[in-house]
DRENGULUM-327648 format. One record per residue (C-alpha): residue number from 1; residue in three letters; x, y, z. Coordinates in nm, 3 decimals. Layout:
DRENGULUM-327648
pakol, tilo, c1, c2, c3
NUM, ALA, X, Y, Z
...
end
This chain:
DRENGULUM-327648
pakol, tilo, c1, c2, c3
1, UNK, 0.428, -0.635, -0.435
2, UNK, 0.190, -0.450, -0.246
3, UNK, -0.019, -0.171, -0.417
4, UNK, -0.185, 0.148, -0.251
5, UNK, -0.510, 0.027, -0.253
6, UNK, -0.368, -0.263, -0.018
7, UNK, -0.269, 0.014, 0.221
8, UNK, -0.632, 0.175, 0.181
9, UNK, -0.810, -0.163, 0.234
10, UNK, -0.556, -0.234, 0.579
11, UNK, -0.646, 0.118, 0.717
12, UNK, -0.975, 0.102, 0.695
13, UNK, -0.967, -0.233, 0.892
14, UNK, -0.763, -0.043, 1.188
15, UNK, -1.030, 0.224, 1.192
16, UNK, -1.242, -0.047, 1.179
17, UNK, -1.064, -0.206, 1.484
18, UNK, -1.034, 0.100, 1.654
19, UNK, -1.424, 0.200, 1.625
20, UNK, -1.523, -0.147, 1.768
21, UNK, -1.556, -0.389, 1.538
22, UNK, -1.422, -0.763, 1.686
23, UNK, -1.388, -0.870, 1.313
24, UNK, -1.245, -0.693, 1.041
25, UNK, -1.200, -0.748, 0.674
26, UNK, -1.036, -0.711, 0.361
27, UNK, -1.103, -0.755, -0.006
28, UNK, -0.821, -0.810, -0.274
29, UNK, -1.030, -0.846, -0.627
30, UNK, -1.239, -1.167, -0.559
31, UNK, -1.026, -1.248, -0.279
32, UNK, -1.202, -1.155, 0.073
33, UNK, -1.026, -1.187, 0.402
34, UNK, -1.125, -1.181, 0.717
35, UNK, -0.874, -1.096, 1.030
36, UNK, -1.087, -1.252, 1.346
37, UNK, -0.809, -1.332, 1.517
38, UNK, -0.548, -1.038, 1.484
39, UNK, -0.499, -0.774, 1.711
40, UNK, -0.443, -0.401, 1.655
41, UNK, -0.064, -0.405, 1.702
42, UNK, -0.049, -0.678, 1.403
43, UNK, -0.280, -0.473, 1.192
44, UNK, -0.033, -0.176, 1.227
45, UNK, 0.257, -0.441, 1.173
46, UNK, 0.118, -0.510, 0.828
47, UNK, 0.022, -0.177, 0.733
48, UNK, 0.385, -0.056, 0.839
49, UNK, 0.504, -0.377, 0.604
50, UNK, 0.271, -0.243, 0.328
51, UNK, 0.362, 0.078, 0.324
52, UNK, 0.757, 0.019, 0.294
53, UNK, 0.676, -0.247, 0.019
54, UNK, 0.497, 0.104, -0.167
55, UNK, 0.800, 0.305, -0.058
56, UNK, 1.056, 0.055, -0.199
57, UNK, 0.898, 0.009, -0.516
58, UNK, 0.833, 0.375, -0.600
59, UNK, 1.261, 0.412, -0.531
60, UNK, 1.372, 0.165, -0.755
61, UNK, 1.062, 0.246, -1.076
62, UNK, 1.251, 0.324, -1.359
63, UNK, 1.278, 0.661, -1.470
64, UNK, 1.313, 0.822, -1.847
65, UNK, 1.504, 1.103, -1.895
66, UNK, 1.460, 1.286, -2.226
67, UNK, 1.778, 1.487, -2.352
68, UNK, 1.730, 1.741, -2.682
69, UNK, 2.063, 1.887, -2.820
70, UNK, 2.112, 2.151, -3.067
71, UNK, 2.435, 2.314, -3.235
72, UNK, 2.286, 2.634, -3.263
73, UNK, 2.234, 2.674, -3.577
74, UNK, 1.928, 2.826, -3.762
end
């Protein structure tokens, strides 16, 4: 399950990308990757991926609905 900060970490490598930079990163916790090898369109593939993962999960979250009754009465 993919989390919004994934999606903040794979942006900033495309700006990164798209300012430049030959190698881009990304840090999960203590988890640090680095994409030397990918190109642009693959970055925006995963982002894309990332974001409908967000989408997905935010449709099916579980939702409370509170109802309060009352006869009337004082």
């Amino acid at each position: 399950m993919y989390t919004k900060e994934n999606l903040e970490v794979i942006e900033k490598a495309i700006s990164d990308m798209q300012s430049g930079r030959r190698v881009v990163g990304a840090s999960y916790g203590d988890t640090r990757v680095q994409y030397a090898n990918i190109s642009l369109a693959e970055l925006i593939s995963l982002r894309n991926r990332i974001k409908s993962g967000i989408e997905d999960s935010e449709k099916n979250a579980k939702r409370q609905v509170h109802f309060t009754t009352s006869k009337g009465l004082q």
